[in-house]
VOFIFI-615966 format. One record per residue (C-alpha): residue number from 1; x, y, z; residue in three letters. Coordinates in nm, 2 decimals. Layout:
BEGIN
resi, x, y, z, resn
NUM, X, Y, Z, ALA
...
// end
This chain:
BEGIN
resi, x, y, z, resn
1, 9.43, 8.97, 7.60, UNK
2, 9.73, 9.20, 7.53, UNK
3, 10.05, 9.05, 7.63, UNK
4, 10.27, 9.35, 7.83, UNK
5, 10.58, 9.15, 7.91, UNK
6, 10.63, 9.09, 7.55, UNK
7, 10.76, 9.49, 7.60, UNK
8, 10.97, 9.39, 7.93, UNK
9, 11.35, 9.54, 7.94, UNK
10, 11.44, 9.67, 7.76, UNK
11, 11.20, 9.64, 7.46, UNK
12, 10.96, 9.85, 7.58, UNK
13, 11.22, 10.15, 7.61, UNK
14, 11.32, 10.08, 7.24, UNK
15, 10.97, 10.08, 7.13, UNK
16, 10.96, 10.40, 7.29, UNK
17, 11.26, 10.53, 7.13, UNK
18, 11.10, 10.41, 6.80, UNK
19, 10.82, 10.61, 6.88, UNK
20, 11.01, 10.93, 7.01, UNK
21, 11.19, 10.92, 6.74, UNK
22, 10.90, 10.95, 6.45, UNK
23, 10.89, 10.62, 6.37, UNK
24, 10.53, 10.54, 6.21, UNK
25, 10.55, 10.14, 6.28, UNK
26, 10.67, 10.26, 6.65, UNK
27, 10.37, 10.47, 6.66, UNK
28, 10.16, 10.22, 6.56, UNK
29, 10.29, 9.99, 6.79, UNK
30, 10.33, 10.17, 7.07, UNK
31, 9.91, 10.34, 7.00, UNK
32, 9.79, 9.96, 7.00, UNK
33, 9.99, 9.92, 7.37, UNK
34, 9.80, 10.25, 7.47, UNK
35, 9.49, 10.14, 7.37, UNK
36, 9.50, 9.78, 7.54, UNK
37, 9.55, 9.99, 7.84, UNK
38, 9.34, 10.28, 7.84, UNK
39, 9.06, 9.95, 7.75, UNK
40, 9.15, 9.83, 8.07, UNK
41, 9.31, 9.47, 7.92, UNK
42, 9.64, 9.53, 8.14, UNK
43, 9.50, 9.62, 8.47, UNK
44, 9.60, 9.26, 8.57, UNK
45, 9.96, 9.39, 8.51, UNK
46, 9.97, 9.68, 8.77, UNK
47, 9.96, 9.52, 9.10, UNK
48, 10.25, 9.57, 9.25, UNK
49, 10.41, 9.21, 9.37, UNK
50, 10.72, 9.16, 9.63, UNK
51, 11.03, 9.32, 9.45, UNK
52, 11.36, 9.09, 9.48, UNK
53, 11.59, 9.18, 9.69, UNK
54, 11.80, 9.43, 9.51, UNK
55, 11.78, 9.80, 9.46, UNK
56, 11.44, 9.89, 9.22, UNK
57, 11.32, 10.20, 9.04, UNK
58, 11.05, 10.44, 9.08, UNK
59, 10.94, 10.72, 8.83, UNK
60, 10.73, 11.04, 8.79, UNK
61, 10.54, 10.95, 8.46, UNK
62, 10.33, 11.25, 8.41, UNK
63, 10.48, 11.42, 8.15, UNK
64, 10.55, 11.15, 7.94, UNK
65, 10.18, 11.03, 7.98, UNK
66, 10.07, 11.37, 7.85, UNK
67, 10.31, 11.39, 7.59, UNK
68, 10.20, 11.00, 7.44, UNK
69, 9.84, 11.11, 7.46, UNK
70, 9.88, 11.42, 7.30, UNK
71, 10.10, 11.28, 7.01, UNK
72, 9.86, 10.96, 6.97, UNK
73, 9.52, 11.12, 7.04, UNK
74, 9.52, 11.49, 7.01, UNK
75, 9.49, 11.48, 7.40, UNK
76, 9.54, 11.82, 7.55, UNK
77, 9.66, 11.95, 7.84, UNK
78, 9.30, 12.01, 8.04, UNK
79, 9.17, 11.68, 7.93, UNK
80, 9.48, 11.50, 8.06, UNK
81, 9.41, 11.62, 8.37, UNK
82, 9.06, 11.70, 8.41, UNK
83, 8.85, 11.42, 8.27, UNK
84, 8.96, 11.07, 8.26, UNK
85, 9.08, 10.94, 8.59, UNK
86, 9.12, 10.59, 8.44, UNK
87, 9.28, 10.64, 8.19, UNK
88, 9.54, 10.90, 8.36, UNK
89, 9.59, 10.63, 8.59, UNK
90, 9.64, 10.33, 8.35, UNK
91, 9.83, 10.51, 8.07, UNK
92, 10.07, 10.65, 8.37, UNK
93, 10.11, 10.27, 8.49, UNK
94, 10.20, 10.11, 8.13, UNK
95, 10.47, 10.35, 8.05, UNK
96, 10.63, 10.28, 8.34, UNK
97, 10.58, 9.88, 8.24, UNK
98, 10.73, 10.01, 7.90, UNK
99, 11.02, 10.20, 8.05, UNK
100, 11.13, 9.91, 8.30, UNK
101, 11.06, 10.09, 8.62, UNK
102, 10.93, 9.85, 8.86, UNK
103, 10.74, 10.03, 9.10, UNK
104, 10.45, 10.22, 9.01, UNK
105, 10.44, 10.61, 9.13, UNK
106, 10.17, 10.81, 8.99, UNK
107, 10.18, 11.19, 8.99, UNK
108, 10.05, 11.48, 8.86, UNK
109, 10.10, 11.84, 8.84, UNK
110, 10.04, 11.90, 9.19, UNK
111, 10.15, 12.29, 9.21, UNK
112, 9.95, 12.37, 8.99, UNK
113, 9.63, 12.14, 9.08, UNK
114, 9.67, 12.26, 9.45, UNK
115, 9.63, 12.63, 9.36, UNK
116, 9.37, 12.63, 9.11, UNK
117, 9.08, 12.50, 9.30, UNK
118, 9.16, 12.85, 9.54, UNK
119, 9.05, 13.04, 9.22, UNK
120, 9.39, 13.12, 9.05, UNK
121, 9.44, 13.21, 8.68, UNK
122, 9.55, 12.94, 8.53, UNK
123, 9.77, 12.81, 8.23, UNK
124, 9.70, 12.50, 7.98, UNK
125, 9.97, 12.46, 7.74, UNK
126, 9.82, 12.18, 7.48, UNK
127, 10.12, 11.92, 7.54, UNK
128, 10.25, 12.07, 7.90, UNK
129, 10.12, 12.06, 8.21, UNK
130, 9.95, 12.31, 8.38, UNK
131, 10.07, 12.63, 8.56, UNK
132, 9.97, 12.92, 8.75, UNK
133, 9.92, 13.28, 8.53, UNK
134, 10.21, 13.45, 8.66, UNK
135, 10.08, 13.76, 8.56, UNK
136, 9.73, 13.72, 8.73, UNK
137, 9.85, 13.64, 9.15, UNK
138, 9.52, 13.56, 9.30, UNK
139, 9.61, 13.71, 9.65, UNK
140, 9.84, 13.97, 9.78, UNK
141, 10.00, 14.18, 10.06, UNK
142, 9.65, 14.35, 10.16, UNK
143, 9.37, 14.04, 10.09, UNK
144, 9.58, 13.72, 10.16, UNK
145, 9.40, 13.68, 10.52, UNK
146, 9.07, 13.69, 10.32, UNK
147, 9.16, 13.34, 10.11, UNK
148, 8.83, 13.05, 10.26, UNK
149, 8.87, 12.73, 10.25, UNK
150, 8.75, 12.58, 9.90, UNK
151, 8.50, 12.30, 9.84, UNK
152, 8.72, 11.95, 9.84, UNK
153, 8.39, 11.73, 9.67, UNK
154, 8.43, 11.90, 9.30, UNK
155, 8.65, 12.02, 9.04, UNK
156, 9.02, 11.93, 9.06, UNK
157, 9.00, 11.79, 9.40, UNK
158, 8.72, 11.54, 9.29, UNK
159, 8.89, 11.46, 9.06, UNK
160, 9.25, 11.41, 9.25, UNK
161, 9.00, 11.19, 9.47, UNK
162, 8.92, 10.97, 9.18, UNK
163, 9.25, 10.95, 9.09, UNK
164, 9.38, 10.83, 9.42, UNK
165, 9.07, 10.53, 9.42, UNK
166, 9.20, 10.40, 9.10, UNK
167, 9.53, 10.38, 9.15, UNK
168, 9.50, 10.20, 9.49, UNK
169, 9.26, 9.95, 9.30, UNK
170, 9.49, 9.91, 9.02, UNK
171, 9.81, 9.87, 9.24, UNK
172, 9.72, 9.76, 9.56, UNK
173, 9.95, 10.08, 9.69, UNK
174, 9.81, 10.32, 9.96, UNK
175, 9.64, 10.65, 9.79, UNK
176, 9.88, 10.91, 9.85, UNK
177, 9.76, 11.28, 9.85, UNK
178, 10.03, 11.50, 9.65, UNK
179, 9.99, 11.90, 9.74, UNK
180, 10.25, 12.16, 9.74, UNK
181, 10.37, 12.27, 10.09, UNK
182, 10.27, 12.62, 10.27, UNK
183, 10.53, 12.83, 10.07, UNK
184, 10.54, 12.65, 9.73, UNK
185, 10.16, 12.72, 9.72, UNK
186, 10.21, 13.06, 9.81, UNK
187, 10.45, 13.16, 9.56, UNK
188, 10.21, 13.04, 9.32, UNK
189, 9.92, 13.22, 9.44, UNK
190, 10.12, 13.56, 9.58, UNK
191, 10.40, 13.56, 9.31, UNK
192, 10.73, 13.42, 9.38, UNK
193, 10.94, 13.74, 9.35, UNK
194, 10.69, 13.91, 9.61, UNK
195, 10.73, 13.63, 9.83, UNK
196, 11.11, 13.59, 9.81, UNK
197, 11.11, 14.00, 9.82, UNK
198, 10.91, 13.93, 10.16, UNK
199, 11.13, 13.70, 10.29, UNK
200, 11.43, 13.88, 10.31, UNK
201, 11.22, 14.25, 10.43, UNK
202, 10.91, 14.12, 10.62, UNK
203, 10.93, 13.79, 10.72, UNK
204, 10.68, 13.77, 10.99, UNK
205, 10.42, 13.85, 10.70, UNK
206, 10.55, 13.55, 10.55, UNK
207, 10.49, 13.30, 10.84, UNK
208, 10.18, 13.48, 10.88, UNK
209, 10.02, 13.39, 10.55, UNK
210, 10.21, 13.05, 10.54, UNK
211, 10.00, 12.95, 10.88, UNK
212, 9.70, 13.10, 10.70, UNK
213, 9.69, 12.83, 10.43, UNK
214, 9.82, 12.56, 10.62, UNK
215, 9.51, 12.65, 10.86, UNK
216, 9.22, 12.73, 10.59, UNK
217, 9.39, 12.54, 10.30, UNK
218, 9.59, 12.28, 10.32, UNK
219, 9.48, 12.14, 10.67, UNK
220, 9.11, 12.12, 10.59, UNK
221, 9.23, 11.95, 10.24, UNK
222, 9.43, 11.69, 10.42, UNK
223, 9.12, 11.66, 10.66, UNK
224, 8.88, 11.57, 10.34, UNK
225, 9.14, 11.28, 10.25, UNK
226, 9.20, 11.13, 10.57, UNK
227, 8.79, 11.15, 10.59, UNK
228, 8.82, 10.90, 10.25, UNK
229, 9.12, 10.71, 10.31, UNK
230, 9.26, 10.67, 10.64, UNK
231, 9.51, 10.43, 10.52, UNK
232, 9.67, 10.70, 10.28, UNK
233, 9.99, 10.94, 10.29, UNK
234, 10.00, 11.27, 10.19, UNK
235, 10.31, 11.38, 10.01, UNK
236, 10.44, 11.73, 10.02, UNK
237, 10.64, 11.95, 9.79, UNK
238, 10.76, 12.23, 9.86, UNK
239, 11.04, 12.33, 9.54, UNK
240, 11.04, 12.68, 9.61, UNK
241, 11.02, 12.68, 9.91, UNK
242, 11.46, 12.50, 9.87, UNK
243, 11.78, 12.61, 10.01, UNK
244, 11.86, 12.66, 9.64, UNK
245, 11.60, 12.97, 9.60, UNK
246, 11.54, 13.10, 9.92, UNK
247, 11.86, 12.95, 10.14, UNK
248, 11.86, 12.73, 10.41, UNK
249, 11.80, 12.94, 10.74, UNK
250, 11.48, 13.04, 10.54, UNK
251, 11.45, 12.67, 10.43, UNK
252, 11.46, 12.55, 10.82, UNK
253, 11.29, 12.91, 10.95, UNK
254, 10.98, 12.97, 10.71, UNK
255, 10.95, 12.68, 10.48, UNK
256, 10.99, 12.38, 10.72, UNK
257, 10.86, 12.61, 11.06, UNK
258, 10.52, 12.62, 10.83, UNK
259, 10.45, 12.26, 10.81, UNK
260, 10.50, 12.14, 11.16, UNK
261, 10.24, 12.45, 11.21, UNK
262, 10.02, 12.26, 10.96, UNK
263, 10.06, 11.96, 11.12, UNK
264, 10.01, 12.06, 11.49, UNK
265, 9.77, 11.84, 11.66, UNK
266, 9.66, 11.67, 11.34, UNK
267, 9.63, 11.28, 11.44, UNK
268, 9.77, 11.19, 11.08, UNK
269, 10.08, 11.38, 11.08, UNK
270, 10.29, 11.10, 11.13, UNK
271, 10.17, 10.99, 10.78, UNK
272, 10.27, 11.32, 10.60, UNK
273, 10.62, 11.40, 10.46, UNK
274, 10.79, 11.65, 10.28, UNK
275, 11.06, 11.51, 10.05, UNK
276, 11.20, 11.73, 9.77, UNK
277, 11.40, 12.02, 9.91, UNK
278, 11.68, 12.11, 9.65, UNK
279, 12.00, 12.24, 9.61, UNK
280, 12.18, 12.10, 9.94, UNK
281, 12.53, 12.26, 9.83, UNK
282, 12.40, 12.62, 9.94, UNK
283, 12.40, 12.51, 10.29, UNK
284, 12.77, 12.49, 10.26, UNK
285, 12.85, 12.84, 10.06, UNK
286, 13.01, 13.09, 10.23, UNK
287, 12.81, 13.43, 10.19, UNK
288, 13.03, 13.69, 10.00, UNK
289, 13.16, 13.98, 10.18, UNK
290, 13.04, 14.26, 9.96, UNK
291, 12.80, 14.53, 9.98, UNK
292, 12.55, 14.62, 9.77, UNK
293, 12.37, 14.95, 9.71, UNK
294, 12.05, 14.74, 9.63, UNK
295, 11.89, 14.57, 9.90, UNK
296, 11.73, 14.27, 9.69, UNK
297, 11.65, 13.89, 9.77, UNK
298, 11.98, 13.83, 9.53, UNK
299, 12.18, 13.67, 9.82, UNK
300, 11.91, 13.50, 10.00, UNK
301, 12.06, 13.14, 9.90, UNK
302, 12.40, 13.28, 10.02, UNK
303, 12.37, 13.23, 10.39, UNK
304, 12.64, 13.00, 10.54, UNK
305, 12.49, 12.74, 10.68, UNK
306, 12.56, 12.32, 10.80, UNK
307, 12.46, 12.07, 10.58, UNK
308, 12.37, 11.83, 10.88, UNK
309, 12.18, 12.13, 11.06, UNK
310, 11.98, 12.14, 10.74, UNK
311, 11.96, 11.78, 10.73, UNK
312, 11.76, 11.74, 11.05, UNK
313, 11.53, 12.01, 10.97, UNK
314, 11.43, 11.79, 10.64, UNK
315, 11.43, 11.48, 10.85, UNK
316, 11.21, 11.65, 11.06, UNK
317, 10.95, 11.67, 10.79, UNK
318, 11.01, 11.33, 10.67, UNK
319, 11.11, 11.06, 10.92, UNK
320, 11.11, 10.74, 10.65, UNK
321, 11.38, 10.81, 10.42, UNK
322, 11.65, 11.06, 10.31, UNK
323, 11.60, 11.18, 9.93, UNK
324, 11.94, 11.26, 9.78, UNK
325, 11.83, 11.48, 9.46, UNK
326, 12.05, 11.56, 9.15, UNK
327, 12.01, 11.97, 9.23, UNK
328, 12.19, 11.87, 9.60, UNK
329, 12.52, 11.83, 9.42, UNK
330, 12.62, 11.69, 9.73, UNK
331, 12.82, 11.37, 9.67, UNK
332, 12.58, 11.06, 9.76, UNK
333, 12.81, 10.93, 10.00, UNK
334, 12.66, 11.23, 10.27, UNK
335, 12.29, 11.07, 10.23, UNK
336, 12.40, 10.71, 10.28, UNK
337, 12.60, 10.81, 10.60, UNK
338, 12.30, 11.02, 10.73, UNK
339, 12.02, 10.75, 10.61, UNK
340, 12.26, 10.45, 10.79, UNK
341, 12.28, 10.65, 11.14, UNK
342, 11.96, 10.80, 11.13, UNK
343, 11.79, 10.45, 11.02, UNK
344, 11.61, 10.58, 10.76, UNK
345, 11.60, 10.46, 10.39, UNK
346, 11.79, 10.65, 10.11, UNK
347, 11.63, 10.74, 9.75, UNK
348, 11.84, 10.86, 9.51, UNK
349, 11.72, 11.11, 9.24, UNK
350, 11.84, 11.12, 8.86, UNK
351, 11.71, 11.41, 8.71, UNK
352, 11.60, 11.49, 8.35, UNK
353, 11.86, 11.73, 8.27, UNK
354, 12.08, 11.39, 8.35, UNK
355, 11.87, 11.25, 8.04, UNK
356, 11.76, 11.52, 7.80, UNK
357, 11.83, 11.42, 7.47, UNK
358, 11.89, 11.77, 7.34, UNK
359, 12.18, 11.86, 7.57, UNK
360, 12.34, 11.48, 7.45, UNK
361, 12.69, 11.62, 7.25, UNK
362, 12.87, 11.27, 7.30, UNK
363, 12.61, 10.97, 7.34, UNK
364, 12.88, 10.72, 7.40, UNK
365, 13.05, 10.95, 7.62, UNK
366, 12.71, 11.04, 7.85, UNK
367, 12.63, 10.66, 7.85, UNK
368, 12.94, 10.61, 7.99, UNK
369, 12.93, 10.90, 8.29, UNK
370, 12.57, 10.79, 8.36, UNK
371, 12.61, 10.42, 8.39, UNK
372, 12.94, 10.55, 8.64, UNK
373, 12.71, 10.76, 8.82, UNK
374, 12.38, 10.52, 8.80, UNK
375, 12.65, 10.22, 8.97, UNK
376, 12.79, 10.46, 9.26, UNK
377, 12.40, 10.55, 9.32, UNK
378, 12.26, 10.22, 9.33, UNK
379, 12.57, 10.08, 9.52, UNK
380, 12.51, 10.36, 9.82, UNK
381, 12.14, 10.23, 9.82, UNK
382, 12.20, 9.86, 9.88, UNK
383, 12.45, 9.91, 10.12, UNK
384, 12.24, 10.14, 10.30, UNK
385, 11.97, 9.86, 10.26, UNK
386, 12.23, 9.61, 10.40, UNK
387, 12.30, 9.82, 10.70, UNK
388, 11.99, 9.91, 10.83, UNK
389, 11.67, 9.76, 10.97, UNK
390, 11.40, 9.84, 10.77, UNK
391, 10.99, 9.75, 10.74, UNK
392, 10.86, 9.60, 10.48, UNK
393, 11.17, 9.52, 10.22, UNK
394, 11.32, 9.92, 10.28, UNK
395, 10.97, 10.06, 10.24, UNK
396, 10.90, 9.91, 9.85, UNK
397, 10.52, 9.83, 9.96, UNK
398, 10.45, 10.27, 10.06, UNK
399, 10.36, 10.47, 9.77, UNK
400, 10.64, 10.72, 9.80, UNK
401, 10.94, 10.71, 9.54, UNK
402, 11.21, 10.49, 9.67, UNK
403, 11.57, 10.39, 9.58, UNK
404, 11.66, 10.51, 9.22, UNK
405, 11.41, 10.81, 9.13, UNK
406, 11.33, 10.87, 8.79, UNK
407, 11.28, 11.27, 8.90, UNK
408, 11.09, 11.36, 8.54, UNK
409, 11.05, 11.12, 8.24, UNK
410, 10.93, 11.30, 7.96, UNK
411, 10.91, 11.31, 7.57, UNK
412, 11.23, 11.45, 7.59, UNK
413, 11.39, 11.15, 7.75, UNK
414, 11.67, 10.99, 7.62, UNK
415, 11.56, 10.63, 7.62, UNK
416, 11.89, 10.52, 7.55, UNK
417, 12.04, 10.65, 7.87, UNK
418, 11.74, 10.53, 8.08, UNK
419, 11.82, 10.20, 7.98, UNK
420, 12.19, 10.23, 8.07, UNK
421, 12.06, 10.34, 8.36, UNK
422, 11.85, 10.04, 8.46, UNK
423, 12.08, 9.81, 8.34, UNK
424, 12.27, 9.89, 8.63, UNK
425, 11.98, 9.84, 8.84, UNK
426, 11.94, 9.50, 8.69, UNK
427, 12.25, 9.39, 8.75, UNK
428, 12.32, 9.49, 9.11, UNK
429, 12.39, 9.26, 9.38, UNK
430, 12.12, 9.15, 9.57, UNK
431, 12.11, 9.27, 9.94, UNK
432, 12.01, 9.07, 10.26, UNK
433, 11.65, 9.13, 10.38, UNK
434, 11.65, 9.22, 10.69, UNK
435, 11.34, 9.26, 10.91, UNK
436, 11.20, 9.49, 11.14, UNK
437, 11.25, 9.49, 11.52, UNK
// end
């Protein structure tokens, strides 16, 4: 049987780097760990056990798993995705047992796999993941009320279904349903500059079609889950639907108004959350006073706005924990006062423009900010961990990402920094476990 802690931190991330960097005994190596796994000789390795108490990792793996596949095996894009729900599942869970991250989080392009099963164009790069034809918008102003409900027991949802199974019996986590939210799907499926143009000069159309997929789409899908795990979560995102593309009034007004219409009445709702709005700062900028002779969505992240205001309208969405991401560049010290009066549990993102080895100019210098910045992070978490009186060890036993997120790990990585990064983890203080009332 194939021995995976041989590869524990931080060997695994320098077999990676081997690998990452064309090394043909890393690639060797690193194929004979990828086989073990996709064979199924390491699924003794993925349950996830009591964490100590300290501040742990989670990660989105996706891309990385795609880009190992592809580079090993000739994999491609639509076969990553489409075929295999093992191995997606187990080849996601030994990277992160290669990388160091300790709890297991696995995700996949869920934009793209919520709007294709509607019937939209879509896009299947051979190495990246999926996307919707921008040129080809499956609904518009004039047929959007015609979009039916699609069939949840084949295709991509099927197969999201099988994905779920195996990773709850590989882990022991809940399934947890990933979709994109009422206006993230419809910029994929309407066209985001339509939309945003829409938002600023017809808004009611907006919440209009936004109720219309929460009611035809994404309620019924939710439904057909809960139907086949009713101990599972469904996570929604809902990127373009941020104060940093369409501001925050129309972040709290259209984007957030749309899923407590989709959630109405639904007897799981306190089981579905909304984590990843971005770009934080905007609710803070003061809109310039100018005129312009064009009347375009330009300054529609421009509003002034309160950062606490917007604050409770994404806690409103998501009453377990406050996500602080790296596109907030608000300082983390906001999110661990709001998670310590609000009660809630703080995750911390670092993002992969944070790690991308192509922008590195000065490594020494970027180790050097990152392990700053990963300390003052992972700090901020265990005292909000200290302070406040969470289930089950701050939530590490949920299948959401918690404490310090991995946003995107990818074959672009910078292995290097990730295990700076970690090594802060490692060596923070433990916290005091505290239980719930």
């Amino acid at each position: 049987m194939f021995n995976i802690d041989t590869y524990a931190y931080p060997e695994g991330l320098r077999l990676l780097g081997r690998w990452q960097s064309g090394d043909l005994d890393g690639k060797l190596e690193l194929t004979k760990v990828i086989d073990a796994a996709i064979a199924g000789e390491l699924d003794n390795c993925f349950k996830l056990t009591e964490l100590p108490d300290r501040v742990h990792t989670t990660a989105c793996m996706q891309m990385l798993g795609l880009g190992v596949l592809n580079d090993l095996y000739g994999i491609e894009s639509w076969e990553y995705y489409n075929v295999d729900a093992y191995r997606f599942v187990r080849v996601s869970l030994a990277l992160s047992k290669l990388l160091g991250v300790e709890k297991p989080y696995v995700t996949w392009a869920l934009y793209a796999l919520t709007c294709e099963p509607l019937g939209q164009k879509m896009m299947y790069p051979d190495k990246y993941p999926p996307g919707s034809d921008p040129d080809t918008v499956l609904i518009d102003k004039n047929n959007w009320h015609k979009l039916k409900t699609p069939d949840f027991t084949t295709g991509i949802p099927k197969m999201i279904d099988e994905i779920l199974r195996v990773t709850e019996e590989l882990t022991g986590l809940p399934p947890m349903l990933q979709l994109s939210a009422p206006y993230s799907l419809a910029a994929d499926i309407y066209g985001q500059e339509p939309l945003l143009a829409d938002v600023v000069h017809d808004p009611d159309t907006v919440n209009a079609l936004l109720d219309h997929l929460g009611d035809v789409v994404l309620g019924p899908w939710m439904d057909h889950f809960y139907e086949k795990f009713p101990n599972g979560w469904v996570e929604l995102s809902d990127a373009s639907g941020s104060p940093f593309f369409i501001g925050p009034e129309n972040c709290k007004n259209i984007s957030i108004r749309a899923i407590k219409h989709m959630l109405r009445d639904k007897p799981y709702a306190d089981r579905v959350f909304c984590n990843n709005y971005r770009g934080d700062f905007t609710a803070e900028v003061k809109k310039k006073d100018r005129k312009s002779r064009r009347k375009t969505p330009e300054g529609a992240n421009s509003e002034r706005g309160s950062l606490e205001e917007l604050t409770n309208a994404k806690v409103s969405v998501n009453h377990y924990f406050i996500m602080r991401l790296d596109a907030d560049k608000v300082d983390v010290s906001f999110y661990e006062d709001q998670a310590i009066q609000r009660k809630m549990a703080l995750t911390s993102g670092i993002s992969s423009p944070q790690t991308d080895r192509n922008t590195i100019e000065d490594m020494y210098a970027s180790r050097t900010e990152l392990a700053e910045i990963a300390k003052y992070h992972v700090d901020a978490i265990r005292r909000v961990c200290e302070a406040t009186d969470l289930p089950e060890n701050t939530y590490v036993a949920s299948p959401w990402p918690s404490h310090l997120y991995f946003e995107d790990i990818n074959g672009q990585t910078s292995f290097e920094l990730v295990e700076v990064i970690l090594q802060e983890v490692f060596n923070s203080d433990p916290f005091e476990r505290r239980s719930s009332a």
